[in-house]
N, C-alpha and C positions, 0 to 999 in steps of 0.2 A: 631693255632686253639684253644688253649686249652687257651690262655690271653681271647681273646671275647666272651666264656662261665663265665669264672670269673669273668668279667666284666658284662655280663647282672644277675649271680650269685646274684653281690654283689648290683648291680642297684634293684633287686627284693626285697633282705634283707631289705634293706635302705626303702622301701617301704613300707615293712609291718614293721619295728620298726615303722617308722612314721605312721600309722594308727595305729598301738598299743597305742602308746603315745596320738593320740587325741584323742582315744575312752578314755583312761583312764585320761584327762583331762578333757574331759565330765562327767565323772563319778567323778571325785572329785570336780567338778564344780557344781553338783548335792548334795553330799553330803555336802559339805559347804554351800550351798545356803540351805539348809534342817538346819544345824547347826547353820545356821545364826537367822534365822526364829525364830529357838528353844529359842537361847537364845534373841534376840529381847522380847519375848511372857515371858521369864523368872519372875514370881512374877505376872506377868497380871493375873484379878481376874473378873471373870464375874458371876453375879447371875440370877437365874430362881427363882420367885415370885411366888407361889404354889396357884393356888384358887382353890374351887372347880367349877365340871363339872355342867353347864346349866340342864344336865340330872340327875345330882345326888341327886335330888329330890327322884329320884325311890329310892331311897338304903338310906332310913332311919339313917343308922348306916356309913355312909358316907361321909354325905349332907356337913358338912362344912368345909372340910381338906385344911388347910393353912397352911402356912410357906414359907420355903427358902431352895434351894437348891445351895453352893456358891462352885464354878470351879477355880483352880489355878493351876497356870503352873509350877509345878516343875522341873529344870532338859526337860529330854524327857517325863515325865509324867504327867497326870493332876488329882489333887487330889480334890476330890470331899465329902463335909459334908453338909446333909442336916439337917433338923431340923423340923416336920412338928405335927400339929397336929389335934387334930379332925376327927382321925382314930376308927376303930373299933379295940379293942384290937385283936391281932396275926399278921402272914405275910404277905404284900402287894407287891407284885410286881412293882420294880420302875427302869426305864428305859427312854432312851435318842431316843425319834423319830426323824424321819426323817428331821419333817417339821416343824415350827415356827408357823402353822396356828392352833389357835384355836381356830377357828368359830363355827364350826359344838357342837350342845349340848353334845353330847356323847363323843370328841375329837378325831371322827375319818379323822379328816381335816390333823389329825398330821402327818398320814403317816404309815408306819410302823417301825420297830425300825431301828436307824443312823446303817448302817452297810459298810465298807468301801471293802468288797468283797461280795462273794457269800455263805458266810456262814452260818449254823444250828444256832439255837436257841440256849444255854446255858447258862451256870451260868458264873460269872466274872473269876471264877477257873478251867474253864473246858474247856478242851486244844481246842475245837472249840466253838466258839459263836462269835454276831454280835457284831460290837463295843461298841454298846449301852447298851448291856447285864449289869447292875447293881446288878442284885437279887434280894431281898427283901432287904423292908425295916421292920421293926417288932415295932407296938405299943405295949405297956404298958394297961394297965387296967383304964389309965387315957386316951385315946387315945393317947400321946404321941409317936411320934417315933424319933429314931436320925442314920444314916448313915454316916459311915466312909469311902472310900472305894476309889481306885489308878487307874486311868484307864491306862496301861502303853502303851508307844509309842504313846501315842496322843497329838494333837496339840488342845489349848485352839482356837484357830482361826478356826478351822475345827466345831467345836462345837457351835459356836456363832450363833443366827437367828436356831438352832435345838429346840426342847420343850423337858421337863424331864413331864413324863406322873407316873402317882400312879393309882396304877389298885386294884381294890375290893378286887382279891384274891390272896392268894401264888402261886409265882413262881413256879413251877416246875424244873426249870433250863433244860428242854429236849424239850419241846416237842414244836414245828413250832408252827406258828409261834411266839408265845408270851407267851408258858410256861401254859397256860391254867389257867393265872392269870386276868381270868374276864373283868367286864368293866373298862374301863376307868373314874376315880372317880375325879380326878385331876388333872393339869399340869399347866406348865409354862414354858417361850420362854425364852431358856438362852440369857441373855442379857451382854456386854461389861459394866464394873464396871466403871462410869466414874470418 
């Protein structure tokens, strides 16, 4: 009696090692394929062409903000410098939307900010916000601005056909949806560097 208890025992064991082992091949089969990606994307350089908004007419002190905002894949993170100008001098709110559409004059075609869960509003530093959360960007007294700034754990291909939007006012870095950083003054559809 006691061998065909042992026996179905060790038939059981044998069963769940083996679903242990294909979940956990599935899961490194995942992560490789994530790591693969990564470095594939490794050095890939994609830029957003900044113009101003159709409606940035209204806002005087806004009307012609241009520039470039350029996306690279370091590693697991994507490191992001813009360079924009024809700002009003102080903080603009600059952020990564959803959507590549900007039709609409005001850019609200774009969406709301690239957020890859269900996340609050915040700043790039602050232990909850949307993936797109950048902060400000800060002009000069010449309208000049320039942005440094890491977005970590991101993939440059996740990002690609999104728009980078520059908004009238400062960030807030708190408050839903958008920081209470105004209209939308600029944007451009991050595009693959060919």
């Amino acid at each position: 009696m006691l061998r065909p208890n042992l026996v179905r025992l060790a038939s059981v064991l044998v069963c769940i090692g083996f679903l242990a082992g294909c979940e956990m091949f599935g899961k490194d089969k995942k992560d490789s394929s994530s790591a693969q990606k990564m470095q594939a994307d490794a050095g890939k350089v994609a830029v957003a062409n900044i113009q101003p908004s159709k409606a940035a007419a209204t806002q005087p002190a806004n009307k012609n903000v241009t520039g470039t905002a350029t996306f690279t894949q370091v590693g697991s993170d994507v490191h992001v410098v813009a360079n924009l100008s024809g700002l009003s001098p102080g903080k603009h709110g600059f952020h990564i939307h959803q959507k590549g559409d900007l039709s609409d004059p005001a850019l609200v075609s774009a969406g709301p900010h690239y957020d890859v869960g269900k996340h609050k509003h915040g700043g790039p530093e602050t232990p909850e916000h949307h993936a797109g959360d950048m902060g400000n960007i800060t002009a000069d007294e010449s309208g000049h601005a320039m942005v440094d700034v890491t977005l970590p754990n991101a993939q440059l291909g996740a990002l690609v056909g999104k728009s980078v939007i520059v908004h009238a006012g400062e960030d807030d870095m708190k408050t839903d949806p958008a920081g209470n950083s105004g209209g939308r003054i600029a944007g451009g559809v991050i595009e693959m560097k060919k």
